[in-house]
C-alpha positions in Angstrom: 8.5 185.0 -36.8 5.5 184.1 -35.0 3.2 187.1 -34.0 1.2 187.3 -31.2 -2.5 188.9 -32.7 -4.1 189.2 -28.8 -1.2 191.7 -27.7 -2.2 195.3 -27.2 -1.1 197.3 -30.6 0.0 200.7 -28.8 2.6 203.2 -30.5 3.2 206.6 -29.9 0.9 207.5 -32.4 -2.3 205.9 -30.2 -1.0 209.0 -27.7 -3.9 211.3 -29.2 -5.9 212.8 -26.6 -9.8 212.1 -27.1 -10.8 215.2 -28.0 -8.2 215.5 -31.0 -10.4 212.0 -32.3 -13.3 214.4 -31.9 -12.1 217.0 -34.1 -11.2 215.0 -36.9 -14.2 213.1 -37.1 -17.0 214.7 -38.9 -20.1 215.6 -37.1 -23.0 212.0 -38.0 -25.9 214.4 -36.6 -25.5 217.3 -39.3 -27.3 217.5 -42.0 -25.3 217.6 -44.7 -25.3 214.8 -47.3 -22.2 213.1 -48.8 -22.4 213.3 -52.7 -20.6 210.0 -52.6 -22.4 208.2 -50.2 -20.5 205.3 -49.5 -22.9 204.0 -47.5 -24.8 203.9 -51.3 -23.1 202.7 -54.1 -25.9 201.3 -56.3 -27.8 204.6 -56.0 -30.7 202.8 -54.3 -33.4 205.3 -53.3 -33.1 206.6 -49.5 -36.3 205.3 -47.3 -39.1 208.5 -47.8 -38.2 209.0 -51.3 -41.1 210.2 -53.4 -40.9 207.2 -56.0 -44.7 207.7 -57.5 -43.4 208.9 -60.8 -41.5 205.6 -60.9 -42.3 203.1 -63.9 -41.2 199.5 -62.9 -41.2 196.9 -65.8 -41.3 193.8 -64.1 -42.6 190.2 -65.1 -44.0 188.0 -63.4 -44.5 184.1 -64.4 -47.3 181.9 -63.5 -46.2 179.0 -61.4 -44.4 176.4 -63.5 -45.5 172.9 -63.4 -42.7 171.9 -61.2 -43.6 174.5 -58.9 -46.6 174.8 -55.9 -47.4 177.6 -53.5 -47.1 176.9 -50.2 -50.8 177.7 -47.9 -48.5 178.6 -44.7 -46.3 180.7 -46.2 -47.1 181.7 -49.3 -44.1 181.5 -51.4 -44.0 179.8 -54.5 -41.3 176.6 -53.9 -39.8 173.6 -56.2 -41.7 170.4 -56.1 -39.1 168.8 -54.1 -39.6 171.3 -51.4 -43.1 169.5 -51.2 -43.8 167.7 -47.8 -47.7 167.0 -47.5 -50.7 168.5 -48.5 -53.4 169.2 -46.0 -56.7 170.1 -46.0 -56.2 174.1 -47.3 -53.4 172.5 -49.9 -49.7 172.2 -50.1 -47.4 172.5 -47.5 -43.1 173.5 -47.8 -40.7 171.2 -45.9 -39.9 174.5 -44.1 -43.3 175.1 -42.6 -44.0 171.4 -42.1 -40.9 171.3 -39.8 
């Protein structure tokens, strides 16, 4: 049976009147918090969070020797990333385009 996906989907449930929508759905400009945020399912810390008790072990690696840092950018790319170098050094294929 084929089915036709751009008809309009309307039942006697879709009868609700607008303001019975508005009831049900909870108010976005209160201030209460969700314990489970779904909007936050790692955890992540919310922007504003005080974080300067916060130990971070992270690290960091020299460039290899198949690696270069890009002058225009300034991320560190694979050699065959290389285009040219100019007169400040090495340039990415990205910022040479």
């Amino acid at each position: 049976m084929a089915t036709d996906y751009d008809a309009p989907r309307k039942t006697e449930d879709d009868s609700e009147s607008i303001e019975a929508l508005k009831e049900r759905v909870p108010d976005k400009l209160s201030g209460a918090v969700d314990v489970d945020d779904a909007d936050n399912p790692s955890a992540f810390e919310l922007p504003g969070a005080d974080l300067s008790d916060l130990e971070l072990d992270v690290v960091v690696l020299p460039p290899q020797d198949d690696e270069f840092t890009c002058v225009e950018c300034f991320l560190v790319k694979h050699r065959m990333q290389f285009d040219h170098e100019s007169k400040l050094g090495p340039i990415c294929k990205e910022c040479a385009a």
